[in-house]
Structure formats: structure tokens, C-alpha cells
N, C-alpha and C positions, 0 to 999 in steps of 0.2 A: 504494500500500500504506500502510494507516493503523498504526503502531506504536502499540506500549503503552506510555504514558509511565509510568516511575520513580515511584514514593512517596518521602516524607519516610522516611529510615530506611536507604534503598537505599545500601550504601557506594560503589557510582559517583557517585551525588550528590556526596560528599565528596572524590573525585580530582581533584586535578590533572590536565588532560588532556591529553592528547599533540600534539604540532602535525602536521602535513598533509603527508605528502612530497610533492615535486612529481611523482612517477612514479604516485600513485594517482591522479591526474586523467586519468579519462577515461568513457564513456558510463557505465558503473556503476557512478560515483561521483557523477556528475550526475542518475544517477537516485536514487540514495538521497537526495540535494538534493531533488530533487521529491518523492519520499514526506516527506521532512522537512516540505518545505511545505502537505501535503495532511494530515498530523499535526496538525500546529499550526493550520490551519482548522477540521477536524474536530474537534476539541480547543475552539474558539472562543477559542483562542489569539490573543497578536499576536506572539510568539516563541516559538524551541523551540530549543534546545542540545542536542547530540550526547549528551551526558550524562544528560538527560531520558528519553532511550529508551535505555539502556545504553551508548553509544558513548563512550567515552573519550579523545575527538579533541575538537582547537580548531574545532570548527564550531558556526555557531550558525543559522538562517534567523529573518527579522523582517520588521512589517508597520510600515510609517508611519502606522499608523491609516487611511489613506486607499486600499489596497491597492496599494502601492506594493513589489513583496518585495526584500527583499537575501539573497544566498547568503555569507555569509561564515564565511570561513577563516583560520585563523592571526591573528586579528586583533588589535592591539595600537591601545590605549586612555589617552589622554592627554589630563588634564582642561585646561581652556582657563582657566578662573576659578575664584575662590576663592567665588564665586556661590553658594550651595545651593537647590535646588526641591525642594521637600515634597510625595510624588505617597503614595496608596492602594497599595499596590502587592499583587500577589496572583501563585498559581502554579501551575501545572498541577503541579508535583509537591507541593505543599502545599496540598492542595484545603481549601477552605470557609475559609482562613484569610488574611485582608486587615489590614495594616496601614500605615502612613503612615510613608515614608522620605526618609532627605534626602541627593540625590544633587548631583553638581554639573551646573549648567544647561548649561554647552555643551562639546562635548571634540572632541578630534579624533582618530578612528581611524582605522585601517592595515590593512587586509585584502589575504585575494587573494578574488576572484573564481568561480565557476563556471567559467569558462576558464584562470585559474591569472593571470587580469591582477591587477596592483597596483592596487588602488584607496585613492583619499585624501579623506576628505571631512569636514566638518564637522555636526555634529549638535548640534539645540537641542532644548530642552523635552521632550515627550513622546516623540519618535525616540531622544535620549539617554536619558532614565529606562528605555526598552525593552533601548536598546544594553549598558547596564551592565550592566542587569537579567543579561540572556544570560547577559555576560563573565564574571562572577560563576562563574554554573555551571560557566565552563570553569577558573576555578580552586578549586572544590568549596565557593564557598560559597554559601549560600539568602539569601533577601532575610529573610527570619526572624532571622538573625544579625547583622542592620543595624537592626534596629529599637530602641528605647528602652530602658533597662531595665525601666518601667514595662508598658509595651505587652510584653514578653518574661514577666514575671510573667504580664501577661494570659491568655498564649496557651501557658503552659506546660503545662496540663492535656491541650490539646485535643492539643499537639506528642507526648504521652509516651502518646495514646491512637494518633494516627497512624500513629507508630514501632509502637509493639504489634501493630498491625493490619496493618502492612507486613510485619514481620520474622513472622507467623504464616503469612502467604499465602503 
């Protein structure tokens, strides 16, 4: 099942979202996992956060670029360096609008799993610019709100015609 991702505008976008008990782990919750990832393909996505498609939970699903997917839950995020990488960054809920952000290069996060296992790993480069990316959504903010103040002028036009066009549909 393909959902309908969120607009700029939508106040889910802007929630805080809720973490994952461990009693809703089970086949259809694994299947909403899967539609999350068949979203976010269909989408030509490389991530998609719970909050993207109205859902209000710490979940996010992501691609390594290489088609590699992670299902993650509850995931807590901790930068490694004081490092910064400068990546284009863009959004399924902020369509047509790409700007250049500066995240840190390598972190290490905390999730649970699809089966509710803990997992621990370390992410560089373009895995980590995705991983934030997500993390972001799960605490309401857009990669819009990390960019420059310059680059923010830029793009302030297009943001307040989005919103308009969100909030009328």
C-alpha cells in the first residue's frame, strides 16, 4: 500500500512524535514497515518518517543509496564529530525545493529493529545526511529550517505558496 505523503504546512510535520511500545510489534506493524518502504520507492525517495504520511511515531525507513533498507524505530542519534558535510538536501514533503545543509559526517545511532532487536551502528557520509534527515521529522523539524538565512530568504516565496496550497486541499 502506497500512502500519501504530508505537505509542507501539515501540523504532523511539526510534532514531536511519539516513541514505539514494544506491545505494537507484531505482523501489522511490520506490514505498515513495508508499505513505509514501498512509499518511499514509489515516492523515489531514499527515506520516509512516520510523520510524512500522518503517523506520529519515532519511525523512520531508509535506503543506503545502494538498496540496502533499515526499518527503524525509537531511534536515538548521536553525532561522532564536530566534522560538518555540506549535502543538497530535498523532501518528499517539501517538493521542488532543494537546498544545501550542513550536517555532521559521522554519528552513531540507536534503534530497535523490525523485530523489536536493538541495533547499534555507525553511519558516514550520505547514510548519515539521510539518517538525520528522517530524525529531524521525528522531532517536527524540515531540513528547510537548517538551511542558511540566505538560502531561507530564497525559498521563502515558494514555502508560503506550498503552505497555501497545503492548508486549501
Amino acid at each position: 500500500m502506497v500512502y500519501e505523503i504530508k505537505k509542507y504546512g501539515e501540523t504532523v510535520l511539526k510534532e514531536v512524535a511519539k516513541e514505539v511500545e514494544l506491545s505494537e510489534f507484531n505482523d501489522e506493524f511490520r506490514k505498515f514497515l513495508d508499505d513505509m518502504v514501498e512509499t518511499m520507492y514509489a515516492s523515489d525517495g531514499v527515506g520516509l518518517a512516520a510523520p510524512q504520511i500522518g503517523i506520529s511515531k519515532r519511525i523512520f525507513v531508509c535506503d543506503n543509496g545502494e538498496g540496502f533498507v533499515r526499518k527503524i524505530i525509537n531511534p536515538v542519534i548521536t553525532p561522532l564529530t564536530e566534522e560538518l558535510q555540506e549535502y543538497e538536501e530535498g523532501c518528499l514533503s517539501v517538493p521542488g525545493i532543494f537546498k544545501k545543509v550542513e550536517r555532521p559526517k559521522k554519528i552513531h545511532i540507536k534503534y530497535l529493529n523490525e523485530k523489536a532487536e536493538e541495533v547499534e551502528e555507525i553511519a558516514e557520509e550520505f547514510l548519515a545526511i539521510v539518517m538525520q534527515h528522517e530524525y529531524d521529522h521525528l522531532n517536527g523539524i524540515l531540513f528547510v529550517e537548517r538551511v542558511s538565512p540566505m538560502a531561507k530568504r530564497m525559498i521563502a516565496k515558494k514555502l508560503q505558496m506550498l503552505k497555501k496550497e497545503t492548508l486549501k486541499g
